[in-house]
N, C-alpha and C positions, 0 to 999 in steps of 0.2 A: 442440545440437552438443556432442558430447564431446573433448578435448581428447588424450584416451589414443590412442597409438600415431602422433600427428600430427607433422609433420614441422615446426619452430618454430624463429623466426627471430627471437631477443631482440635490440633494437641498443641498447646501452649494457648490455650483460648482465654488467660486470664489474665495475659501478658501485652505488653503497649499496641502491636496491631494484633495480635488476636483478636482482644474484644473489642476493639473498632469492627474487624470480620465479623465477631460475633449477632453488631447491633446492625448488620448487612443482612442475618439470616434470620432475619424476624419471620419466616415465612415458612421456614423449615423444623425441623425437627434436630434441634441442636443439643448436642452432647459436648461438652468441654471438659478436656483431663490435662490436667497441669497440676506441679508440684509445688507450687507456690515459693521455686527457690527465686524468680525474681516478677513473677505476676501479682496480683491480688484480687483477691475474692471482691474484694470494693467495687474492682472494675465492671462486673458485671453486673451488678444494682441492674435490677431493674429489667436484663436482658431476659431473653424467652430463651431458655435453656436449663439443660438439666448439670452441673457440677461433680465431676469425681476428681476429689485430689489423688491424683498416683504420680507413677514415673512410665516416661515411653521406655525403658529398661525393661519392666515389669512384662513378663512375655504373657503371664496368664491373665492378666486385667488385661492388654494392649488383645489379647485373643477374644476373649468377652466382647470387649465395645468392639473389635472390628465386625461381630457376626450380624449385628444389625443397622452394620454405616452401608450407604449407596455410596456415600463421596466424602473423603478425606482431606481436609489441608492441613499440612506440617506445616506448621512454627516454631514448635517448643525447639527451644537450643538454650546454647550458655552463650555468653556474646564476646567481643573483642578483644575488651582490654581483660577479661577476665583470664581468656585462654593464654595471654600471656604468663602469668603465673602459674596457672591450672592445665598444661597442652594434654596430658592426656586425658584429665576428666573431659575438654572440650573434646577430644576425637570421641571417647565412650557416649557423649549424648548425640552431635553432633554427625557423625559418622555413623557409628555404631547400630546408634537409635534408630537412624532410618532406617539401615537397613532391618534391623527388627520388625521395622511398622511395615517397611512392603513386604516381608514374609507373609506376615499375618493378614495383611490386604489381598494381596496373591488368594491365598487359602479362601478366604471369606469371599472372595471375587466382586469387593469392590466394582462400583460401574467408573469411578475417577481419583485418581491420587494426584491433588494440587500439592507439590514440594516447592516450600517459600524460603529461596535460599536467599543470595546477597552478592551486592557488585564488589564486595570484597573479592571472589575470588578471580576480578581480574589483574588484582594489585593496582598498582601505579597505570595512569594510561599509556598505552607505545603511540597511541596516535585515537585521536579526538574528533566527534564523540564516537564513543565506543558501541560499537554492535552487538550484535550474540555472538558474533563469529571472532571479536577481539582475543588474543592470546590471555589462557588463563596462568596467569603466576604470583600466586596469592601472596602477599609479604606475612601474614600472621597462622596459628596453626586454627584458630578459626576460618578461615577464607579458606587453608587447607583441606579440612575437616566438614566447612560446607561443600565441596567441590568433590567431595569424597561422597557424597550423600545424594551430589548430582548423578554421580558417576553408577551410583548404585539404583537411582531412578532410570537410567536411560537403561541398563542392562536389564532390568525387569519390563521396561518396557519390548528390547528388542528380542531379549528372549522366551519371556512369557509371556508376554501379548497384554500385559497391563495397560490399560488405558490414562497414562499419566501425563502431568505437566508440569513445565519447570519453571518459575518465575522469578526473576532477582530484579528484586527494587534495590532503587540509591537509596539514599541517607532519609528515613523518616523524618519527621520531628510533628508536631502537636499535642495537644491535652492527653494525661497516662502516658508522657514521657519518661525517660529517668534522667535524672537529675544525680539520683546518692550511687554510693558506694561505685563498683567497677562495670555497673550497668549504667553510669553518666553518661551522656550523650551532650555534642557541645553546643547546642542551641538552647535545652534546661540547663544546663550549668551556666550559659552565659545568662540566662534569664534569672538564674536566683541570686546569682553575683548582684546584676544589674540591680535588683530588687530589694540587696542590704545595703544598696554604695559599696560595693567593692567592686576594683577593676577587674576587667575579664584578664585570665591566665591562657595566653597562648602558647602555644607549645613548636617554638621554630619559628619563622619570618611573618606567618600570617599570609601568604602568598599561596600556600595550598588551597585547594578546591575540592570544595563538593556540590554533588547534581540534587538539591534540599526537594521531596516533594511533601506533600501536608500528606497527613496517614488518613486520613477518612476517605481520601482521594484514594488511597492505594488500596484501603479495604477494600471499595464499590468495585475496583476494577481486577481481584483477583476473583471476588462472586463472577464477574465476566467473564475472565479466564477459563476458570472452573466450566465452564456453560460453553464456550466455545470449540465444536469440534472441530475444529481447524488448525487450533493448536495442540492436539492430541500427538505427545512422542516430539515435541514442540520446547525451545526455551525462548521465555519472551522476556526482555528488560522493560521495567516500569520505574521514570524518571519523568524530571520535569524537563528535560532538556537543554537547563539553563546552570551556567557555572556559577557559583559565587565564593569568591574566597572567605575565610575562616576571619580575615583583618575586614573583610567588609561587611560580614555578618554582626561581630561584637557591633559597628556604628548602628547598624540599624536595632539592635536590642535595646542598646543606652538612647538612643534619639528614643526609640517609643518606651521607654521607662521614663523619661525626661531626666536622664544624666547624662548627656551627652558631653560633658566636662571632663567624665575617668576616661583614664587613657591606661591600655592596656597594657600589662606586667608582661615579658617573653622569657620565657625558660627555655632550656635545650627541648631538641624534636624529641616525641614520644616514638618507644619503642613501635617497629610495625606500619609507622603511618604510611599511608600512601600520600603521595603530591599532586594527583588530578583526576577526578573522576568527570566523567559526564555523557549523558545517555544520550547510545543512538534509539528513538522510540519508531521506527516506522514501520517495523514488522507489527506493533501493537497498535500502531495507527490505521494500517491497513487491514486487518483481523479484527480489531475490536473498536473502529471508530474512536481511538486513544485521544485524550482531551485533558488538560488539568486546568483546571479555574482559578485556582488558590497561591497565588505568587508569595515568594519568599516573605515578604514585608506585612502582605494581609495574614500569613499563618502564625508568624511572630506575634502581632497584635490578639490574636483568637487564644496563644497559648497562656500571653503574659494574662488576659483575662479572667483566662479559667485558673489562672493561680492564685491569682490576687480574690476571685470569688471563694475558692476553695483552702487558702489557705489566708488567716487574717492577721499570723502572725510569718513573713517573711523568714525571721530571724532560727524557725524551727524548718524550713526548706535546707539554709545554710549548714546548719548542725548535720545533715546528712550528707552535706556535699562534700569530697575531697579533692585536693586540688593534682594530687597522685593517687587515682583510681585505677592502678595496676600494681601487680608485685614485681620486684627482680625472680628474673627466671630461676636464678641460684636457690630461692629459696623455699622453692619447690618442685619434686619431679612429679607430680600430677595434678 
């Protein structure tokens, strides 16, 4: 299946890889619906697409744009640390949502539903690197609540013959990262620290790990995805294959910041963490000629770039950043 000329329906397309997907589908006919609770309209400068802020809630909008999509990728969610505070608005978008979207996919019969979940729902590794076939035991009600979304992808596929796919990238990070509030992610956060002289805040020994790949990598290769019928009814993981701990990330931020002098603050582990991820990629190697270019150390240098071009005042990055971008669960039940 080729992707060119098709009519395509990104939801969360205004969000850190959405619109990386988005500047993928210069060729198609793009519709993007997001609610701008953590995308932005910014992001798509300039992309060839058409813009509706909604929510994938919304059953009567979500039935409208499905009747003229050939092919769908889900993105839109609420993210990690957020659902820690939020567990059941994360299962209502997370869970929920999709299943909403493949109803109305179903109906409109869709020719592809790409569902862009996350290696959160394997938890912590049992044993390394991890496959599609690793036990899923999510530690957070995101990881849950994606897993729930899978669950609802495969059951439309086996029982109603949708032609869907499942894809969980590791840990993104590059340019239209986040950085603020409980959508931080810790390669922007270590980079805006880096960026005012403040030491990076690790959370636990620094010894955990994650599989980092650069996002414009991962955009290009869920377009693939999408287009491959080989993996129709199919879950593929998309990583870099390579570990790098969280304590040897911060050296490499502060070396290409040139403060390679701050030495990093440790607080107790954050709520949820998991202690190792790392992708087995050879089902995607072998289906999709899988490849990534862009190592940990070149994506850092691409990121701090684009900050330092984009933002010329460092000190207004900071102002958005928290150093507890989660709530205690106490204080709230949704």
């Amino acid at each position: 299946m080729q992707l060119q000329g098709k009519s395509v329906l990104v939801t969360g397309g205004a969000g850190f890889i959405g619109s990386h997907l988005v500047d993928q589908l210069s060729d198609c006919r793009v519709r993007v619906l997001d609610n701008l609770t953590t995308g932005k309209e910014a992001n798509l400068a300039g992309a060839n697409c058409e813009f509706v802020r909604g929510d994938i809630l919304d059953r009567t909008l979500v039935a409208e744009l499905m009747r003229d999509a050939d092919v769908v990728f889900h993105l839109a969610c609420r993210g990690v640390r957020h659902s820690i505070g939020n567990p059941v608005e994360s299962h209502l978008v997370n869970a929920e949502g999709t299943l909403r979207l493949l109803v109305e996919a179903h109906r409109a019969g869709v020719e592809r539903f790409v569902h862009v979940s996350s290696s959160e729902v394997y938890g912590t590794a049992r044993y390394a690197p991890m496959d599609e076939q690793h036990p899923t035991f999510p530690e957070t009600v995101y990881g849950a609540a994606k897993l729930a979304g899978e669950a609802y992808v495969r059951a439309y596929r086996q029982t109603y013959g949708l032609p869907t796919v499942v894809v969980r990238p590791f840990n993104n990070f590059g340019p239209r990262s986040h950085h603020e509030g409980d959508s931080g992610e810790v390669i922007p956060r270590f980079a805006v620290w880096a960026l005012n002289g403040k030491p990076p805040v690790i959370f636990g020994d620094g010894s955990q790990t994650r599989d980092f790949i650069y996002v414009e990598e991962t955009a290009a290769w869920l377009r693939r995805a999408a287009e491959c019928d080989e993996l129709v009814g199919q879950t593929v993981n998309l990583g870099s294959g390579v570990e790098t701990s969280v304590a040897e990330l911060a050296t490499m931020i502060y070396e290409e910041v040139g403060r390679a002098d701050l030495r990093p603050e440790f607080q107790p582990r954050r709520p949820g963490d998991v202690d190792r991820h790392l992708a087995h990629v050879q089902l995607a190697r072998d289906v999709l000629d899988f490849k990534t270019r862009i190592n940990v150390r070149e994506g850092i240098g691409r990121l701090i770039a684009h900050l330092r071009s984009t933002h010329a005042n460092p000190a207004e990055l900071l102002s958005e950043t928290s150093t507890i971008n989660w709530q205690p669960k106490e204080r709230s039940a949704a």
